[in-house]
C-alpha positions as CSV (number, residue, x, y, z in Angstrom):
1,X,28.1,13.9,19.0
2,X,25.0,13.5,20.4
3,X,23.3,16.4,19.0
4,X,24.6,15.5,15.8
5,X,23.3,11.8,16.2
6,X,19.4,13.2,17.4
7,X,19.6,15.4,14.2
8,X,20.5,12.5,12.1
9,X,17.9,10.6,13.3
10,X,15.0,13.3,13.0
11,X,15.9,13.5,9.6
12,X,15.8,10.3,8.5
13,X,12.5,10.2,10.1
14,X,11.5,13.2,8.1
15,X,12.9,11.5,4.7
16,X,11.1,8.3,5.4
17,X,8.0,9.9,6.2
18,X,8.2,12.2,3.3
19,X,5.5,11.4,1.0
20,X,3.6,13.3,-1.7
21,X,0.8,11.6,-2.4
22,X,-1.3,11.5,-5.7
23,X,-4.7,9.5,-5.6
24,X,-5.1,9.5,-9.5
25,X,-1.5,8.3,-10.0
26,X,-2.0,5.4,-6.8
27,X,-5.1,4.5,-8.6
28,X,-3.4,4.1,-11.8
29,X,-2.2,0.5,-10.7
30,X,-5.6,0.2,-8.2
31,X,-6.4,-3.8,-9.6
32,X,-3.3,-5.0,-8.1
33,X,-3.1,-2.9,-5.4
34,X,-6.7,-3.8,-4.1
35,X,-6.2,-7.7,-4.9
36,X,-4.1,-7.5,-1.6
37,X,-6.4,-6.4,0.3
38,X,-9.2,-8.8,-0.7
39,X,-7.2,-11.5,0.0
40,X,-6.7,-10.2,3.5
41,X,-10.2,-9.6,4.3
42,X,-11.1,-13.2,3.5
43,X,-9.1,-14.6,6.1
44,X,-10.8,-12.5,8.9
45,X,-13.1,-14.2,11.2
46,X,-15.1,-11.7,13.1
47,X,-17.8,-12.9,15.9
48,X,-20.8,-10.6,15.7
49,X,-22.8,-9.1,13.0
50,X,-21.4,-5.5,13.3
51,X,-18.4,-5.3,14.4
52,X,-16.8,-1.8,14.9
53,X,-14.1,-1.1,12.5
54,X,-11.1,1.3,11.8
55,X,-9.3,1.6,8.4
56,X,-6.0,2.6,9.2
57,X,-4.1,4.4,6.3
58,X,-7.4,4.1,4.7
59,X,-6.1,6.2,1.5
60,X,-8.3,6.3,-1.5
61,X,-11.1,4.3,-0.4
62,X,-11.0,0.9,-2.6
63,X,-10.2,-1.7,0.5
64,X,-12.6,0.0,3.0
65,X,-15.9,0.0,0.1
66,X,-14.2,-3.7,0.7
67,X,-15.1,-4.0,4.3
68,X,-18.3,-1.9,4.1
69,X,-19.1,-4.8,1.6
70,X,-18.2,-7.4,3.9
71,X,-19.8,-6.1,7.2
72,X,-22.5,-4.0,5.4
73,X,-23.9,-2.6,8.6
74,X,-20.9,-1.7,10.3
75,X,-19.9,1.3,11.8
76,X,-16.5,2.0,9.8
77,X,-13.9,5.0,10.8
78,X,-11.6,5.9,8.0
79,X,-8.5,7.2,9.2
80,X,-5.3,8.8,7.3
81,X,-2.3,11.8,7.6
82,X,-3.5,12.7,4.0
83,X,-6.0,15.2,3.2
84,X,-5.8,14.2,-0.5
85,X,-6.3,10.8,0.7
86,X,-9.3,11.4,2.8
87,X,-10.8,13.0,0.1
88,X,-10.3,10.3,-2.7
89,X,-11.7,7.8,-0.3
90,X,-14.7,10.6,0.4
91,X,-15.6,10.3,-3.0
92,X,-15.2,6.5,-3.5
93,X,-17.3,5.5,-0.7
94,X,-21.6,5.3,-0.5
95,X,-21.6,7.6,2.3
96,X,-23.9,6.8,5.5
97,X,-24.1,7.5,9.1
98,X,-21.9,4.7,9.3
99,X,-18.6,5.6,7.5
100,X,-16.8,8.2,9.7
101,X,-13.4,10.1,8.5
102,X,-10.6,11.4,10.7
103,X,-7.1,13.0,9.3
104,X,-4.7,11.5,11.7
105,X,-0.9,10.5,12.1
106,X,-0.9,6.5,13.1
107,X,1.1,7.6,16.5
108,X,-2.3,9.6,17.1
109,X,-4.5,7.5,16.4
110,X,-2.9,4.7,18.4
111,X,-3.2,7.3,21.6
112,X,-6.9,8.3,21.1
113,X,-9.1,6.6,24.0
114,X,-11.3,4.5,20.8
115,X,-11.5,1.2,20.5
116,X,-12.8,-1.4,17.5
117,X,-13.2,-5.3,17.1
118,X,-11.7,-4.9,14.1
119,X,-8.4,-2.7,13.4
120,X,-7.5,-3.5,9.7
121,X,-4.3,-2.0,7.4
122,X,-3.6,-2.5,4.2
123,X,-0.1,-1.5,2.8
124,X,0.0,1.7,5.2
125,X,1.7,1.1,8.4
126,X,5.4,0.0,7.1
127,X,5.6,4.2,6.6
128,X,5.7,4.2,10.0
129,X,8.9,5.6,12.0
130,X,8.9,1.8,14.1
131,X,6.3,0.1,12.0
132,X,6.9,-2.9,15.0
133,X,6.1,-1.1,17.5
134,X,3.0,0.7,16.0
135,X,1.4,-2.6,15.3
136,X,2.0,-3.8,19.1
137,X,1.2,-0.7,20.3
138,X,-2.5,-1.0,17.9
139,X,-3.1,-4.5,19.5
140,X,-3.1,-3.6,22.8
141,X,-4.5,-0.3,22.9
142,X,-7.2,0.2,19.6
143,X,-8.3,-3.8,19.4
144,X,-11.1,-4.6,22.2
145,X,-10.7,-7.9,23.6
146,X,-11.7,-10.8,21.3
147,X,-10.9,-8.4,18.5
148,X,-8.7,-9.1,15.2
149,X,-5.7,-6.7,14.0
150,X,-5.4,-7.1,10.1
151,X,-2.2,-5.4,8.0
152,X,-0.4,-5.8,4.6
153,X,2.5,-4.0,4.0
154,X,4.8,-4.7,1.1
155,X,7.9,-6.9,1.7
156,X,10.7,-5.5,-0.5
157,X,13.7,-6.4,1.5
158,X,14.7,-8.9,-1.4
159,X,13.0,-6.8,-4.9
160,X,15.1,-5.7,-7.4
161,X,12.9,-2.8,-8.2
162,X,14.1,-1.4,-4.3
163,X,17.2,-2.7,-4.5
164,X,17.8,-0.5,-7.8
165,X,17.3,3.0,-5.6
166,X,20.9,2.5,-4.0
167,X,22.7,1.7,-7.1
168,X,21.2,4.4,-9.4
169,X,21.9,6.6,-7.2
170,X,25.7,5.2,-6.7
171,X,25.6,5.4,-10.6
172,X,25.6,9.1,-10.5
173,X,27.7,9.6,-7.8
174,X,24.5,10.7,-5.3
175,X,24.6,7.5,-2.6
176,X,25.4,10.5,-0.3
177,X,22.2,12.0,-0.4
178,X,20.1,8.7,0.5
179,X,22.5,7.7,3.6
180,X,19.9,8.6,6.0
181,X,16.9,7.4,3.6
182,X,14.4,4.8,5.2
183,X,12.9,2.7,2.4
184,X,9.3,2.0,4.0
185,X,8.9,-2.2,4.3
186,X,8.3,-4.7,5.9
187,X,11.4,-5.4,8.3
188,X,11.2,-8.9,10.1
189,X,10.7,-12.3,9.5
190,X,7.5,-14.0,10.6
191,X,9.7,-15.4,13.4
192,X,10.3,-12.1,15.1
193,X,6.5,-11.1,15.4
194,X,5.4,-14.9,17.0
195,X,8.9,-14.5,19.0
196,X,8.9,-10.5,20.1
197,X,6.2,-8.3,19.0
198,X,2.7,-9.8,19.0
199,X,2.8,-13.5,19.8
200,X,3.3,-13.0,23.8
201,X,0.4,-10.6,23.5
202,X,-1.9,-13.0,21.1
203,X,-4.7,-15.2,21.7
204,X,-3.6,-16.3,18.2
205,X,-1.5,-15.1,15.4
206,X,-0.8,-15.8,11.6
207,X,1.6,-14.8,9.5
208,X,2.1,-15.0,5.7
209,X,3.8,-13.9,2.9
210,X,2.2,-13.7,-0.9
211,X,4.3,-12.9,-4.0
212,X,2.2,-11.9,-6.6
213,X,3.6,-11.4,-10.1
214,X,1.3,-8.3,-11.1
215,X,1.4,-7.9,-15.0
216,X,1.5,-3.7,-16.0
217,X,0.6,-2.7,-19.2
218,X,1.9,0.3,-20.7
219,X,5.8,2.4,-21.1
220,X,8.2,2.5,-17.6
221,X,5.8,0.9,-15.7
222,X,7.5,-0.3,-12.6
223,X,9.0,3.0,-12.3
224,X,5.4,4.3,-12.3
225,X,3.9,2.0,-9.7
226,X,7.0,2.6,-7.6
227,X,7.1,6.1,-7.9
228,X,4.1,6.4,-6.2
229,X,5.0,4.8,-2.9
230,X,8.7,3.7,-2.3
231,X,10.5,5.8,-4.2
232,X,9.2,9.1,-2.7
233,X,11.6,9.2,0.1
234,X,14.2,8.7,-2.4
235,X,13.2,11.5,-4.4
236,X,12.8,13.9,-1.6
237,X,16.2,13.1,-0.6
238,X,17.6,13.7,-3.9
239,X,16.1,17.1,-3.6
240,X,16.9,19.3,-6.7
241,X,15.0,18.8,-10.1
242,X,18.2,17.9,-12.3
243,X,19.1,15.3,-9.8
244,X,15.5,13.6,-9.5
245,X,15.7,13.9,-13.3
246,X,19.4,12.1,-13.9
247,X,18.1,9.4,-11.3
248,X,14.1,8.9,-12.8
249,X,15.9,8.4,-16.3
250,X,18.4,6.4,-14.8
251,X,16.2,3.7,-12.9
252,X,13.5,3.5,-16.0
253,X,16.5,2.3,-17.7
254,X,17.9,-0.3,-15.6
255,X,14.2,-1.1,-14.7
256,X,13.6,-1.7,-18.3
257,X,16.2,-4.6,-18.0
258,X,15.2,-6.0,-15.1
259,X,11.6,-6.2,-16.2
260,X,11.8,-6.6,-19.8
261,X,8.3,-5.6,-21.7
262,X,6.7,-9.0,-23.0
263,X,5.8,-9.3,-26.6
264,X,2.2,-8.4,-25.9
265,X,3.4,-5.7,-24.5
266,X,2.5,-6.1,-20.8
267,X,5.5,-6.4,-18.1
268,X,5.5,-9.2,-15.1
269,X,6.1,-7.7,-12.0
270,X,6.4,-9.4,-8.6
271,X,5.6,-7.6,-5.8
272,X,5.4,-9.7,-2.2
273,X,3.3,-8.7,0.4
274,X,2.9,-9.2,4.3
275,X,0.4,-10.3,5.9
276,X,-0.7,-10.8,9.5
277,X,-3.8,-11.5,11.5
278,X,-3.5,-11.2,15.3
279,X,-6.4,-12.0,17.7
280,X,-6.6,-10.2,21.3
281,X,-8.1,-12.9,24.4
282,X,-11.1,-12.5,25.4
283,X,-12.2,-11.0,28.4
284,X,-12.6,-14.4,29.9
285,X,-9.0,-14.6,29.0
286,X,-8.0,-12.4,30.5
287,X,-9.7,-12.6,33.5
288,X,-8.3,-16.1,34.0
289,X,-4.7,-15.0,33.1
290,X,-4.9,-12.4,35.2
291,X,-6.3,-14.9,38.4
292,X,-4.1,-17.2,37.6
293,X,-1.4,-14.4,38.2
294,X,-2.6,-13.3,41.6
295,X,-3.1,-16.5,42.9
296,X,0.6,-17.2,41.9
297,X,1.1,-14.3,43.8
298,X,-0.7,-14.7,47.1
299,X,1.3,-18.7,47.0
300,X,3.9,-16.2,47.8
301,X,2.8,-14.7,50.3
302,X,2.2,-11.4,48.5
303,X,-1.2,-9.2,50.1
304,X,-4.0,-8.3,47.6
């Protein structure tokens, strides 16, 4: 039972993580797909003129020519698992001494001996095996003290256009083949991050959520932008070609309904989003927290 249990669980992780990813197709919805992202950089409040900075999940580019906007002299390192991706966001960028590239799983990343003042992430870490634990894990060990951690990741616990994957596929009798699939999304409440993962390790924290109703202009179009990031999991599962076929023709359909074409021929599609900004204490913070701690201590009678 326990073998069969492990094995379970590496494949799911292999399902969830299985990803095929196509720049042109990404960037075939890149308006709303940056907007995100702008938004996100807005609300960061760096101290410092050039901050050091790492673009996690960095894909084609769009949100890091964002930063390099922002924080035009800053030394910027560019980091994703997809050599397709890397080289999109080779080509987007204005390339300098200062833009750096590194192909990288996150787990890697977060082990490296590196650290920035300014760790940002936009729609890229919810692919991770425990999401929650990789963004803890980048806050204490990638963000220097007085630094800023800043991710989006998509929030589809509640979106018909994710919900749809599970019954299409009950539709044609292939529920069986997704039991072990992991839609990457955002997993917890605000409450759980202030409560478990970050808050206890924060100087401050903030949390948000964003729904944006997206309008899509052309045929099938939420099957298009959703084919492209949540759905591939589903579709490796599904594995053979007359299966992904019954299922893509199936979800356009039901898509269609749930997102009806308009009479100008655009679709409304809302998509929520993520967001949080967490700030490491300084090192004067820490210093005193950690005082604070061994004087506590020696009250005890404990020996330094």
């Amino acid at each position: 039972l326990g073998r069969t249990l492990r094995a379970t669980m590496r494949r799911a992780r292999r399902i969830a993580t299985a990803a095929k990813w196509n720049p042109a197709a990404y960037l075939a919805f890149g308006e709303p797909r940056l907007q995100p992202a702008a938004d996100l950089i807005s609300r960061v409040a760096l101290d410092g003129k050039k901050p050091a900075i790492a673009d996690v999940g960095c894909g084609t580019g769009a949100p890091t020519r964002l930063l390099r906007q922002t924080w035009p002299d800053a030394p910027i390192l560019c980091v994703d698992s997809s050599a397709d991706m890397l080289a999109a966001c080779h080509d987007t960028l204005e390339l300098d001494e200062n833009v750096r590239f590194k192909e990288a799983d996150f787990d890697g990343f977060a082990k490296d001996n590196e650290s920035f003042d300014l760790v940002f992430s936009n729609a890229a870490l919810h692919w991770a095996d425990d999401a929650p634990s990789l963004i803890s894990r980048l806050l204490t060990s990638k963000v220097r003290p007085g630094g800023l951690l800043a991710v989006q990741i998509p929030d589809t616990r509640a979106q018909r256009s994710h919900q749809l994957f599970g019954e299409v596929a009950e539709s044609l009798g292939l529920a069986e083949r997704l039991a072990d699939v992991r839609v990457p999304s955002n997993q917890h409440d605000a409450a759980v991050y202030f409560d478990r993962l970050l808050g206890p390790l924060c100087e401050s924290l903030e949390c948000w959520t964003t729904t944006y109703v997206q309008v899509l202009k052309g045929d099938d179009p939420v099957f298009r932008f959703v084919r492209e990031t949540g759905m591939q999991p589903v579709l490796a599962a599904l594995g053979d070609a007359d299966a992904v076929d019954a299922f893509e023709a199936e979800y356009k359909r039901r898509a269609a309904e749930e997102y009806p074409k308009r009479k100008d021929g655009t679709t409304l599609f809302p998509f929520t989003r993520f967001f949080l900004i967490a700030r490491r204490p300084g090192l004067m913070d820490l210093y005193a927290e950690y005082s604070a701690y061994h004087d506590h201590q020696l009250e005890k009678g404990w020996k330094s």
